[in-house]
VMD Tcl script that builds the backbone (N, CA, C; Angstrom):
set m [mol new atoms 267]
animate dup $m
set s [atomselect $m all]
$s set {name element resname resid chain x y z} {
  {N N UNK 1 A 105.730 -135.041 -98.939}
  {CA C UNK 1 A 106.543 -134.578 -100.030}
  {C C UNK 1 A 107.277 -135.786 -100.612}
  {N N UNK 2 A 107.367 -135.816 -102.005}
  {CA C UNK 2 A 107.632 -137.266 -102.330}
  {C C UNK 2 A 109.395 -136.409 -103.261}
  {N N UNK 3 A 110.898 -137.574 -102.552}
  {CA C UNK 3 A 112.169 -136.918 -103.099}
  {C C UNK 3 A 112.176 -137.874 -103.031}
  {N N UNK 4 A 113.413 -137.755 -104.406}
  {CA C UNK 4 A 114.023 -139.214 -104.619}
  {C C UNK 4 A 115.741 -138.982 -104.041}
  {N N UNK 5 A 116.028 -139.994 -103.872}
  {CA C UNK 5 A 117.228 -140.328 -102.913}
  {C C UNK 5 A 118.240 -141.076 -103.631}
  {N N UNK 6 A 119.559 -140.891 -103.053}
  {CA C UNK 6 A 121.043 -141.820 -104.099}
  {C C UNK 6 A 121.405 -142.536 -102.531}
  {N N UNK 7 A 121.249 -143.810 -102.418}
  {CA C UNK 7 A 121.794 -144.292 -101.368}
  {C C UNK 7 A 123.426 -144.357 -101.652}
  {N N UNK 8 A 124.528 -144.173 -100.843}
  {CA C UNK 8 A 125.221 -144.609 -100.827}
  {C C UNK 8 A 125.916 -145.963 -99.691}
  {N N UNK 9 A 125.535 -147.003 -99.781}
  {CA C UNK 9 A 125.841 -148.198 -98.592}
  {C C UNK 9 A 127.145 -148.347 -98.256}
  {N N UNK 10 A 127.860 -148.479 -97.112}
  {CA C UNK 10 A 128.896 -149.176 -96.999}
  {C C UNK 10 A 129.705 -147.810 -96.924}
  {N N UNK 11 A 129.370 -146.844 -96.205}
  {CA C UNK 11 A 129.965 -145.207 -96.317}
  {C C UNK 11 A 130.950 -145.030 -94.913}
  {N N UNK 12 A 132.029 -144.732 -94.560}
  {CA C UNK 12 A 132.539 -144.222 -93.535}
  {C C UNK 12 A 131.994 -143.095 -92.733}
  {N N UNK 13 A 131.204 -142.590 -94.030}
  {CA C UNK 13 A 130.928 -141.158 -92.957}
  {C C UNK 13 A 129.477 -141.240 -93.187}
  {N N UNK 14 A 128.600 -141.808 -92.541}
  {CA C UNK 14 A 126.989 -142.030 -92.355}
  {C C UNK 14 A 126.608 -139.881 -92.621}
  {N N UNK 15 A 125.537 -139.872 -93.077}
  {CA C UNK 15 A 124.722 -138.643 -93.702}
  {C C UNK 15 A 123.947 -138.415 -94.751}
  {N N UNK 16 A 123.158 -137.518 -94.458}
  {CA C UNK 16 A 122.609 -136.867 -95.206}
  {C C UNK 16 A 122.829 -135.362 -95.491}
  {N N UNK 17 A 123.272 -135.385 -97.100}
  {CA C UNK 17 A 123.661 -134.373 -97.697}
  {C C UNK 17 A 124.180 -134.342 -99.359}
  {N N UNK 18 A 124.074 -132.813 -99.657}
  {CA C UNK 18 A 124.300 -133.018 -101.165}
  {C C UNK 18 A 123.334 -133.533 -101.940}
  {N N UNK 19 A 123.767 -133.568 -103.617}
  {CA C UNK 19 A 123.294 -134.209 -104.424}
  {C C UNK 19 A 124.005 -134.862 -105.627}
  {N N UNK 20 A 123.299 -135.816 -106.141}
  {CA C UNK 20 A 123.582 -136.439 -107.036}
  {C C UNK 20 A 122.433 -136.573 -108.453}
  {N N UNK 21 A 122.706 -135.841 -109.241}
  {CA C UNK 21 A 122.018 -135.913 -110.929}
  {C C UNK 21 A 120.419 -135.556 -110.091}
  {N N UNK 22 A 120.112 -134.515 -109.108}
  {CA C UNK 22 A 119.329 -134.010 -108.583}
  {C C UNK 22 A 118.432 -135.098 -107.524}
  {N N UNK 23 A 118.907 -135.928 -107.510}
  {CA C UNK 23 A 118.609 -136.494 -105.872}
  {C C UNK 23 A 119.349 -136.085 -104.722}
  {N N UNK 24 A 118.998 -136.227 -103.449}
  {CA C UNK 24 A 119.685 -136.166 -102.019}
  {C C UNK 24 A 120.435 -137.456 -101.563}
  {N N UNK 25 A 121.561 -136.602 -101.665}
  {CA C UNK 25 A 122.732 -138.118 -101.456}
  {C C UNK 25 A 122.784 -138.493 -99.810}
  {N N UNK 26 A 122.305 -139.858 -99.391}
  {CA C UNK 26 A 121.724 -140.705 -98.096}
  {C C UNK 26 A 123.006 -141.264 -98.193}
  {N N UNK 27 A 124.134 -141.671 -96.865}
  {CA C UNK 27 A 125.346 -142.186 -97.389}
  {C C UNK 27 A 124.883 -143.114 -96.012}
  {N N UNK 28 A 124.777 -144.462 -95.656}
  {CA C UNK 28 A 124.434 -145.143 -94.580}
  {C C UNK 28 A 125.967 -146.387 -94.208}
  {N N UNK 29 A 126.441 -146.261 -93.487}
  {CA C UNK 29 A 127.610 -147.579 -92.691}
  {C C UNK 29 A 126.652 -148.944 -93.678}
  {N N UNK 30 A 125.183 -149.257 -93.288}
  {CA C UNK 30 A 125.005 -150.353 -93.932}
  {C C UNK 30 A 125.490 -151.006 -95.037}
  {N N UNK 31 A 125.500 -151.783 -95.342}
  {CA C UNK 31 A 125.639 -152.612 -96.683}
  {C C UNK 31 A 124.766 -152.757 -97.254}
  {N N UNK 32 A 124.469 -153.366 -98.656}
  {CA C UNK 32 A 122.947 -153.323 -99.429}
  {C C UNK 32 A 123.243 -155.136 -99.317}
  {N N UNK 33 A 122.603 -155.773 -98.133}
  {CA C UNK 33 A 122.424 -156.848 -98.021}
  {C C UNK 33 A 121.356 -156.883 -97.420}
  {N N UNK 34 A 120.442 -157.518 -98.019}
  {CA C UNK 34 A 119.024 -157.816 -97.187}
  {C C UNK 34 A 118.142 -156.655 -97.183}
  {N N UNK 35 A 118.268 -155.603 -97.724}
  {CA C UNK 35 A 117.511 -154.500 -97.561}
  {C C UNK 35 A 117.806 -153.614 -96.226}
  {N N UNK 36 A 119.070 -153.958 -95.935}
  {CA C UNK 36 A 119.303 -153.418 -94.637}
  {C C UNK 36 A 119.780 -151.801 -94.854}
  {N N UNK 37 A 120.571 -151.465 -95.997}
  {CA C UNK 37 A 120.836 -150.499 -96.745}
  {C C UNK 37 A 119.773 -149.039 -97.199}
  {N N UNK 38 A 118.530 -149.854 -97.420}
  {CA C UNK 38 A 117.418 -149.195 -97.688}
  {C C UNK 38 A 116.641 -148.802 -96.027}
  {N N UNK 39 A 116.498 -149.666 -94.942}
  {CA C UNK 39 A 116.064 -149.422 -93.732}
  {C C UNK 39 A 117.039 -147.907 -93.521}
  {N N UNK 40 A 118.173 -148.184 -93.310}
  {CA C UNK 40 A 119.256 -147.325 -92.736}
  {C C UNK 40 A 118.689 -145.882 -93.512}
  {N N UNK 41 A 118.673 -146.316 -95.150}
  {CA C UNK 41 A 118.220 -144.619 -95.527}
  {C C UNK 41 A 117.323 -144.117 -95.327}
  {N N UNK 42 A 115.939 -144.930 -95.552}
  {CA C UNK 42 A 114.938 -144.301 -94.831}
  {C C UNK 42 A 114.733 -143.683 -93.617}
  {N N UNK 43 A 115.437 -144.563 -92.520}
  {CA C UNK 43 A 115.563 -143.775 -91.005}
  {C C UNK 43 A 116.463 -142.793 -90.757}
  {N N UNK 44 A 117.956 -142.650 -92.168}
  {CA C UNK 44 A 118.242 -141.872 -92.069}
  {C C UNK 44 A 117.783 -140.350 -92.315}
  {N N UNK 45 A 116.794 -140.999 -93.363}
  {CA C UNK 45 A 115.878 -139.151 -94.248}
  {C C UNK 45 A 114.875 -138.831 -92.844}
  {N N UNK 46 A 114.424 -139.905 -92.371}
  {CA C UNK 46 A 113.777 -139.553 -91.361}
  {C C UNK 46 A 114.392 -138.643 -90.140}
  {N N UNK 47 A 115.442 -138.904 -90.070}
  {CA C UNK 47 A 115.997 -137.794 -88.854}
  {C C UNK 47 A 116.530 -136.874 -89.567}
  {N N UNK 48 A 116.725 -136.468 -90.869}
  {CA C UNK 48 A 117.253 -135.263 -91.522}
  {C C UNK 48 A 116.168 -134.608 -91.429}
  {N N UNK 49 A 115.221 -134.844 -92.168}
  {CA C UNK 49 A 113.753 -134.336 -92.112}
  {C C UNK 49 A 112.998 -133.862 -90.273}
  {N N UNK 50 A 113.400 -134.504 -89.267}
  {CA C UNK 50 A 113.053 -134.057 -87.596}
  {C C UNK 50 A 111.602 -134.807 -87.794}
  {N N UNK 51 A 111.311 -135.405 -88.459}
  {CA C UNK 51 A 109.824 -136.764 -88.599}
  {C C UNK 51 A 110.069 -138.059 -87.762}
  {N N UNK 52 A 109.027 -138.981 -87.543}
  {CA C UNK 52 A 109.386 -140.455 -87.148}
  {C C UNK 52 A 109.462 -140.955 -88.058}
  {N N UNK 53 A 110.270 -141.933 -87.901}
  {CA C UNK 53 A 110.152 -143.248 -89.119}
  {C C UNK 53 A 109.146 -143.910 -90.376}
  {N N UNK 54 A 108.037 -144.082 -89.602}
  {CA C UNK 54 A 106.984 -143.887 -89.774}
  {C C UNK 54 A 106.498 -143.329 -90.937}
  {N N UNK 55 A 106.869 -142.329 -90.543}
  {CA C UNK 55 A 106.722 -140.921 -91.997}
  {C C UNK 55 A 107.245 -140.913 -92.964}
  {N N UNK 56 A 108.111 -141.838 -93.203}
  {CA C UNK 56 A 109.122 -142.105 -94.071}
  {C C UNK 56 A 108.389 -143.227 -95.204}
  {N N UNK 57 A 107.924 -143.554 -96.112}
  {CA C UNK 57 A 107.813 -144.621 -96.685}
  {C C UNK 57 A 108.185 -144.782 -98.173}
  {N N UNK 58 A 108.925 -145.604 -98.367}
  {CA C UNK 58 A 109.620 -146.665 -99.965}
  {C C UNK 58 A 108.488 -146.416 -101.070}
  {N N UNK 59 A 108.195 -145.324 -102.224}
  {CA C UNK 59 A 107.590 -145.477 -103.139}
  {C C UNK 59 A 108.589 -146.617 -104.376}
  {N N UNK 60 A 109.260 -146.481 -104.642}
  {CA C UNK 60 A 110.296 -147.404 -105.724}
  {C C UNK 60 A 111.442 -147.147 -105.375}
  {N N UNK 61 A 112.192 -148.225 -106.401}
  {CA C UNK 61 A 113.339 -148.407 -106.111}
  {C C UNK 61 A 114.393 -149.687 -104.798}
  {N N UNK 62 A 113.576 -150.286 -104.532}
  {CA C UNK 62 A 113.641 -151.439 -102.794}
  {C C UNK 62 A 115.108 -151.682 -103.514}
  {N N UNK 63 A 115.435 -152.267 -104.792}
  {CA C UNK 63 A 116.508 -153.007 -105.004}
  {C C UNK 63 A 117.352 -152.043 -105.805}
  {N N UNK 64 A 117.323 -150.703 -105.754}
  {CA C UNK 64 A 118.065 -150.074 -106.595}
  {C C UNK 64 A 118.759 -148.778 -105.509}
  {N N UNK 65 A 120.322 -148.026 -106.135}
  {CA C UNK 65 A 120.553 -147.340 -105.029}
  {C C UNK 65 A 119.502 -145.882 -105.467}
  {N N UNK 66 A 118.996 -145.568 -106.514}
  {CA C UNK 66 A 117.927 -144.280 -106.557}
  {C C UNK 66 A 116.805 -144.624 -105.877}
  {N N UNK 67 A 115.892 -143.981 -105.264}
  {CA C UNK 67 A 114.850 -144.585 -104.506}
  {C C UNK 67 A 114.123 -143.258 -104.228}
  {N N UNK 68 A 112.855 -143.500 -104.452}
  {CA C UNK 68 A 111.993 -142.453 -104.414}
  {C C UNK 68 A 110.711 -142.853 -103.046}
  {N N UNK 69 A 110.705 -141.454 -102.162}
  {CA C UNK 69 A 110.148 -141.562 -101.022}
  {C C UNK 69 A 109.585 -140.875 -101.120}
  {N N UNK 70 A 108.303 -140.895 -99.933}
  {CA C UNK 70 A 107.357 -140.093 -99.513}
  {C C UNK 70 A 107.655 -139.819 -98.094}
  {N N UNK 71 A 108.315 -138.331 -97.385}
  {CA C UNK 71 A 108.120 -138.077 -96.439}
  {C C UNK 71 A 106.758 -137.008 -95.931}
  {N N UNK 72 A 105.676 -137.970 -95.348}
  {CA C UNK 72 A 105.325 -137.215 -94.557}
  {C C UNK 72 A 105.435 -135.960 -93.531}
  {N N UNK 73 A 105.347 -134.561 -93.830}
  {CA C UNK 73 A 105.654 -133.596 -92.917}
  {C C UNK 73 A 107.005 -132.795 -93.164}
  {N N UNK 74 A 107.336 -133.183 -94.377}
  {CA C UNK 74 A 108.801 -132.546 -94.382}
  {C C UNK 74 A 108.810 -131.441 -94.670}
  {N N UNK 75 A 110.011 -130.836 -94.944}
  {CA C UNK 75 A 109.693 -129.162 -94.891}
  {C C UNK 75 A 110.552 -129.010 -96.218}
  {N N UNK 76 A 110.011 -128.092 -97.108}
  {CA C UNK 76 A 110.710 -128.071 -98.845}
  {C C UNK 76 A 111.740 -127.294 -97.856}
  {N N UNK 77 A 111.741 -126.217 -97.503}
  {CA C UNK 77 A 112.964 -125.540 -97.438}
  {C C UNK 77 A 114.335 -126.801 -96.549}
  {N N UNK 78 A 113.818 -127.762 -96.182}
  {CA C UNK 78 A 115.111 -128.459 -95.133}
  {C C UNK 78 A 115.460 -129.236 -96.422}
  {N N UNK 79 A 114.618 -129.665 -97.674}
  {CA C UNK 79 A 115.439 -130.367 -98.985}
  {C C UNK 79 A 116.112 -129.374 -99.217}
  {N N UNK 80 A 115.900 -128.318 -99.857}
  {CA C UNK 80 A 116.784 -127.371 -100.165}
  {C C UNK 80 A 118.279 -127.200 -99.464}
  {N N UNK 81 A 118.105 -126.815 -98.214}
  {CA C UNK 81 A 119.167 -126.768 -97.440}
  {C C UNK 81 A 119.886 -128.557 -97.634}
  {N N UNK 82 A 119.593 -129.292 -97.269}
  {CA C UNK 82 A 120.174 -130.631 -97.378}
  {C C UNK 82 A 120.669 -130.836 -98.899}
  {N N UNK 83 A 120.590 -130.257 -99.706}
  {CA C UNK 83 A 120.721 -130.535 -101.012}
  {C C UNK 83 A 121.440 -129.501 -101.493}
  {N N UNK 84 A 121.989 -128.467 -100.819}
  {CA C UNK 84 A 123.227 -127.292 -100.995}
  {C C UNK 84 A 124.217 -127.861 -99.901}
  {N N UNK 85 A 124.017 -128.754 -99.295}
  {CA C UNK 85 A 124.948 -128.955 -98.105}
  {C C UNK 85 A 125.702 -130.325 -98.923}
  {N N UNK 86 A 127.276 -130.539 -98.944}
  {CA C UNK 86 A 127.988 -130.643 -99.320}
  {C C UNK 86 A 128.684 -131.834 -98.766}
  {N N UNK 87 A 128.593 -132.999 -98.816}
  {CA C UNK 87 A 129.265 -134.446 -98.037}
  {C C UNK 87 A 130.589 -134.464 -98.139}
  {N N UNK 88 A 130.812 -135.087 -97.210}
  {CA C UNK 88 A 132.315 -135.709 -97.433}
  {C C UNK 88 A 132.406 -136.913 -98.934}
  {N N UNK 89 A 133.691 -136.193 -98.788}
  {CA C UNK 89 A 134.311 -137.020 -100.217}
  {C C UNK 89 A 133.575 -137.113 -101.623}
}
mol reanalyze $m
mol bondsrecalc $m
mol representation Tube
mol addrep $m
């Protein structure tokens, strides 16, 4: 299933949840230095989703915070739910 994603880097409260202008808002502790920002979200969609890492892969976006993925195996109804569910701040 291919969703696009709003990283937020540099977050106090690490998650996945919500949305933003109809992406799934990824909020990761990382920083967007080195692409370390983008690792963190991907492994983060990966454990929202109950997939390996693996399953997770970067269609666009490497240097931008919107970023569009392909998770292997995911389940439409767990976007749904993740995307009515409501983040901090």
């Amino acid at each position: 299933m291919r969703i696009t994603i709003r990283v937020r880097p540099g977050s106090a409260c690490p998650g996945v949840g919500g949305g933003h202008a109809g992406a799934l808002v990824v909020r990761v502790s990382a920083r967007a230095v080195d692409g370390k920002a983008t690792e963190a979200a991907l492994a983060a969609v990966a454990a929202a989703f109950g997939v390996r890492r693996n399953a997770v892969t970067l269609v666009t976006g490497a240097s931008s915070r919107t970023k569009v993925v392909d998770v292997t195996g995911a389940d439409p109804h767990r976007l749904a739910d993740l995307l009515a569910t409501q983040g901090p701040g």
